[in-house]
C-alpha positions in Angstrom: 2.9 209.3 -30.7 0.7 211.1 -33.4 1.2 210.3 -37.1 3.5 213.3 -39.2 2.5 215.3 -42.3 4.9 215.6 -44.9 7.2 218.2 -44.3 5.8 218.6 -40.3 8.9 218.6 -37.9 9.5 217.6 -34.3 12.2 218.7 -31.7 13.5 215.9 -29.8 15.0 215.8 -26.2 18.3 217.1 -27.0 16.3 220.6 -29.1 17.4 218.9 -32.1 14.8 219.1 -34.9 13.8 216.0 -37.1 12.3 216.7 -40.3 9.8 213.6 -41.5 9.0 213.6 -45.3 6.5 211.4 -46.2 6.3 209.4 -49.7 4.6 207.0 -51.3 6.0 203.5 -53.0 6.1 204.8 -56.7 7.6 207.8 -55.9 10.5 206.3 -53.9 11.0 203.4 -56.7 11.4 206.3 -59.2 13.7 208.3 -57.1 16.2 205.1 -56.4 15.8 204.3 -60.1 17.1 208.0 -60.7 20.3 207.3 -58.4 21.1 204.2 -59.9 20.8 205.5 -63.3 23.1 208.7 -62.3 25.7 206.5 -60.6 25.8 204.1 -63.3 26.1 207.2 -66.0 28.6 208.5 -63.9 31.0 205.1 -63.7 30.4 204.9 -67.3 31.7 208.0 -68.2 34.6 208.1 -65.8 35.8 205.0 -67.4 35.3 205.7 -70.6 37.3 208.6 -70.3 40.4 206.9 -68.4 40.4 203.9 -71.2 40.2 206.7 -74.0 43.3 208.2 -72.2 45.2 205.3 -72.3 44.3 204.4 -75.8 45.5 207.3 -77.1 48.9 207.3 -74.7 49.3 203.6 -76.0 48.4 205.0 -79.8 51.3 207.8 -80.1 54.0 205.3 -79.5 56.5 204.3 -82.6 57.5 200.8 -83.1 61.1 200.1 -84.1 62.5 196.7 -85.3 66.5 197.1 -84.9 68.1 195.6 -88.4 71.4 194.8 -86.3 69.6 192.3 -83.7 66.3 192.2 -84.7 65.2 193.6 -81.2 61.1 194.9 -81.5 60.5 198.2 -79.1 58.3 200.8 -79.2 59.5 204.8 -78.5 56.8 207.5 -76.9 55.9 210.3 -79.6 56.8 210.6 -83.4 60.4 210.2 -84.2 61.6 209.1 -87.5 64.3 207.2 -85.9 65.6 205.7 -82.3 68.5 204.2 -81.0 68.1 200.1 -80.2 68.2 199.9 -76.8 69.7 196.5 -76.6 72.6 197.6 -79.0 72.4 201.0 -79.8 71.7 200.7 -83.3 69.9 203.4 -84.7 66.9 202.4 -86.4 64.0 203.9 -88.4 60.5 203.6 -87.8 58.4 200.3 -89.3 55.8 201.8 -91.7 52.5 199.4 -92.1 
């Protein structure tokens, strides 16, 4: 078998064509650096974005301390006052 050019192709068998690209050792070690450095961009971003998301989901909620049976619980959104689950007491929101 004869040594391949860069970019010279051969048809096998089964007329399928192989393409052979040839490289040298610094140019490969830069190209895997590249792909390592996308893929570990792209997991930092991905979860930098889901914890963000949850930060802010967990940072909307209201805590409540019922004054009837000193229950803590927190409510989703804004409201000024909620009902104590355990009792049903309606109490308004802590302020820090």
């Amino acid at each position: 078998m004869r040594a391949l050019d860069a970019g010279q192709h051969v048809v096998c068998a089964d007329n399928q064509t192989v393409f052979y690209c040839r490289m040298d050792l610094a140019t490969a070690t830069v190209i895997y650096c590249l792909l390592v450095a996308a893929l570990f961009l792209g997991l930092w971003m991905f979860y930098d974005r889901r914890d963000h998301a949850l930060f802010e989901h967990a940072r909307r909620k209201s805590t409540f301390l019922c004054i009837r049976c000193n229950h803590l619980y927190a409510a989703a959104g804004q409201p000024d006052s909620c009902e104590c689950p355990r009792c049903g007491h309606s109490n308004s929101r802590l302020s820090f």
